[in-house]
C-alpha positions as CSV (number, residue, x, y, z in Angstrom):
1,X,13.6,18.7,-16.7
2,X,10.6,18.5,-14.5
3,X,7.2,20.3,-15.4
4,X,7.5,22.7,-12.4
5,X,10.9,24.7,-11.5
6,X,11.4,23.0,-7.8
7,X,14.0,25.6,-7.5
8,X,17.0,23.5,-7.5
9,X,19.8,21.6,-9.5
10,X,17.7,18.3,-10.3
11,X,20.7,16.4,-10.7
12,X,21.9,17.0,-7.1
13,X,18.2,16.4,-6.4
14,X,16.6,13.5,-8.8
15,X,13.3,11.8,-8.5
16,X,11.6,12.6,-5.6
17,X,14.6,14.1,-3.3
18,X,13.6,16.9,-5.1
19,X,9.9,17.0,-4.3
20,X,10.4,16.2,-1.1
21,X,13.1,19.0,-0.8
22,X,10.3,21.3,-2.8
23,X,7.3,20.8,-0.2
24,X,8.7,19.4,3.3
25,X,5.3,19.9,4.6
26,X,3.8,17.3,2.5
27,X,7.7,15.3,2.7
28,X,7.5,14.8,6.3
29,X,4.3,12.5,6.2
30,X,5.0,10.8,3.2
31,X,8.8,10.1,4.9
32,X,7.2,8.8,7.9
33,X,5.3,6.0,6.2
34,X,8.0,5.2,4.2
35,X,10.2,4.4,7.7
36,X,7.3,2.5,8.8
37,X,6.2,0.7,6.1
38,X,9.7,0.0,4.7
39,X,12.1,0.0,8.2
40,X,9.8,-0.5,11.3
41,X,9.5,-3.2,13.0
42,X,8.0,-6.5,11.0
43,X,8.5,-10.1,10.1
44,X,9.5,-9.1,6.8
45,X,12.5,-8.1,6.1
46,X,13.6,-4.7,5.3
47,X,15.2,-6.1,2.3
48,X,11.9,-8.4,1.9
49,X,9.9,-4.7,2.2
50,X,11.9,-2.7,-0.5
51,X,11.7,-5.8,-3.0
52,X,8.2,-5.5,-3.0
53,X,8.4,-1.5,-3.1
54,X,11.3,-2.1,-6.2
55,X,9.0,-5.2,-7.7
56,X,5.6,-2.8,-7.9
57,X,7.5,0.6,-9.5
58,X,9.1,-1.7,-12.1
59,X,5.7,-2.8,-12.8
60,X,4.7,1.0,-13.1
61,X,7.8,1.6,-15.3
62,X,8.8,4.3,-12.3
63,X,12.7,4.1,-12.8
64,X,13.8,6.4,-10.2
65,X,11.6,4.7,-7.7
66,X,12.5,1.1,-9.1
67,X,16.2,1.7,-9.5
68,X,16.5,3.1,-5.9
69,X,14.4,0.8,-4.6
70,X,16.0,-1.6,-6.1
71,X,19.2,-1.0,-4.9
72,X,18.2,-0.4,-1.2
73,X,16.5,-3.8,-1.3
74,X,20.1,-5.3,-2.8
75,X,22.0,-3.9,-0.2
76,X,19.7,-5.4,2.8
77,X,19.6,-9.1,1.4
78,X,22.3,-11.8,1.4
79,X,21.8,-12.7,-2.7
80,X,21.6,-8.6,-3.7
81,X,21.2,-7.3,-7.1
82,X,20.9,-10.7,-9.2
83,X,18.1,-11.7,-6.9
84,X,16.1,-8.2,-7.0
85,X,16.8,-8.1,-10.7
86,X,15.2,-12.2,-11.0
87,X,12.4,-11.0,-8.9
88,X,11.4,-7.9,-11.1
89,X,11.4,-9.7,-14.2
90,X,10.0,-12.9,-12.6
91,X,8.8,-13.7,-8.9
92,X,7.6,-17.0,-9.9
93,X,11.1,-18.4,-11.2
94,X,13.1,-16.4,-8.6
95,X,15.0,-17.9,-5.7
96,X,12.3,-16.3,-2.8
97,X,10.5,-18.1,-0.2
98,X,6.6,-18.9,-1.2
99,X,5.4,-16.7,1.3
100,X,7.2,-13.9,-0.5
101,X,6.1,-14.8,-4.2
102,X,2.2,-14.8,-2.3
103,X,2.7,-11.5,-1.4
104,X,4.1,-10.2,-4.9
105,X,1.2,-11.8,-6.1
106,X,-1.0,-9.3,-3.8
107,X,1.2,-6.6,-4.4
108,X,1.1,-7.0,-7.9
109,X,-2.6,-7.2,-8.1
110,X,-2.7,-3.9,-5.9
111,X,-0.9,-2.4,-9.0
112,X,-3.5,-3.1,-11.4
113,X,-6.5,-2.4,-9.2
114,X,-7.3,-3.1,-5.3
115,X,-10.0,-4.9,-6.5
116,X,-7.8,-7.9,-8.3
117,X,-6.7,-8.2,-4.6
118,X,-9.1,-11.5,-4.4
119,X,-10.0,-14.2,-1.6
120,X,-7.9,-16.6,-3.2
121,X,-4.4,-14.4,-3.7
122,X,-4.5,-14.1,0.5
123,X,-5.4,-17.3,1.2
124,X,-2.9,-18.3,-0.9
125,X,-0.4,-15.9,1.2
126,X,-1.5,-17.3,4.7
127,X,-1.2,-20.4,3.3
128,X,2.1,-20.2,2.6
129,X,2.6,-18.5,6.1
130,X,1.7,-15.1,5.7
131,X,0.5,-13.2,8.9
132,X,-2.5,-10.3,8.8
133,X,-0.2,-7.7,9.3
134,X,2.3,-9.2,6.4
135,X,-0.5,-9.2,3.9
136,X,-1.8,-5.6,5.5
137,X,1.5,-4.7,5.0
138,X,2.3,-5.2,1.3
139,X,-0.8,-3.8,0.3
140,X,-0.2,-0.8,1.8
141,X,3.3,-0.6,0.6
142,X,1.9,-1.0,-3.3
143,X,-0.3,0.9,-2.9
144,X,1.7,3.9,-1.2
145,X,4.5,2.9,-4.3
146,X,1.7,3.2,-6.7
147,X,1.1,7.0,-5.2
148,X,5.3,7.4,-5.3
149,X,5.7,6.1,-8.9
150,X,3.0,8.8,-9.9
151,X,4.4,11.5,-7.9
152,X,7.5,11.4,-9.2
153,X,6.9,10.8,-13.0
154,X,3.7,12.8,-12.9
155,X,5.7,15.8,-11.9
156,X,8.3,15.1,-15.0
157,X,11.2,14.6,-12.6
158,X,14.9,13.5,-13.5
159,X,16.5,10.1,-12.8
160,X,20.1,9.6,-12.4
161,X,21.3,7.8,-15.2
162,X,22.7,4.0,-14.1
163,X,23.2,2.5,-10.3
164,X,26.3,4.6,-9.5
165,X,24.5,7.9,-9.6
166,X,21.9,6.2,-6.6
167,X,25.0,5.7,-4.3
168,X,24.4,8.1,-1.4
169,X,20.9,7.8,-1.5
170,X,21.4,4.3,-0.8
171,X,23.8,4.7,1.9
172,X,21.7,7.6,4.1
173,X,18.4,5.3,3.6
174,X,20.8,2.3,5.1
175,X,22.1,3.7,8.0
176,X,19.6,6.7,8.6
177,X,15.9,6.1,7.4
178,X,13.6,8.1,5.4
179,X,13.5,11.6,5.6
180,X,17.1,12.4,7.0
């Protein structure tokens, strides 16, 4: 049960479809930098852009946002589950480009602190082929998932218990975007 009555059945509203359903003022920005960060236009993937999103709330032990994101990211690249699964347990070892285990470096570091974003973890990243805005990019989207994961477990809310209870979700967020 969540630690404030949002006012509606938290099963038919889990994580933070029921926040967002709770305050639309404060949904409606948060949505729109979700659909840019994770579905605009970019040289990463959107599947690429929701593994990082998935990767950083495992790290904070966020499950609604890491199971969601997890699943959206599956459903957007060719290897799907097994590979998001490889790359939350271990970038290093999974089958990604280097680029992309540069920038879960970053995005991990961003999880601990901005600070333990160093010199050396994005020159690492361009080095491997990383542009500006690619490395712009995934800080922003651990940091924003950082801000998520705590929004929706600071708040107490419920998560849907195993992949199958994610399924529409995944679907709108597909073919619709954020904040549909």
């Amino acid at each position: 049960m969540a630690h404030i009555d949002l006012g509606l059945d938290e099963v038919q509203n889990p994580g933070i479809v029921g926040l967002m359903r709770y305050r639309p003022e404060t949904a409606k920005p948060l949505n729109e930098l979700a659909e840019v960060l994770l579905r605009g236009p970019n040289s990463l993937s959107r599947g690429e852009r929701e593994l990082i999103a998935a990767y950083v709330s495992g790290r904070n032990e966020c499950e609604f946002c890491c199971t969601s994101h997890s699943l959206f990211a599956a459903a957007q690249l060719d290897a799907g589950l097994p590979l998001v699964r490889q790359v939350c347990a271990d970038p290093d070892a999974a089958s990604i480009s280097a680029k992309l285990k540069a920038l879960l470096r970053i995005a991990a570091a961003v999880q601990q602190s901005g600070r333990d974003v160093r010199a050396e973890l994005v020159t690492s990243a361009r080095d491997q082929g990383a542009t500006d805005v690619e490395i712009h990019d995934t800080v922003l989207i651990a940091a924003a998932f950082c801000m998520f994961n705590r929004y929706v477990d600071g708040l107490g809310t419920v998560a849907p218990e195993g992949p199958d209870g994610y399924g529409e979700s995944v679907r709108r967020v597909i073919e619709q975007g954020y904040g549909v």
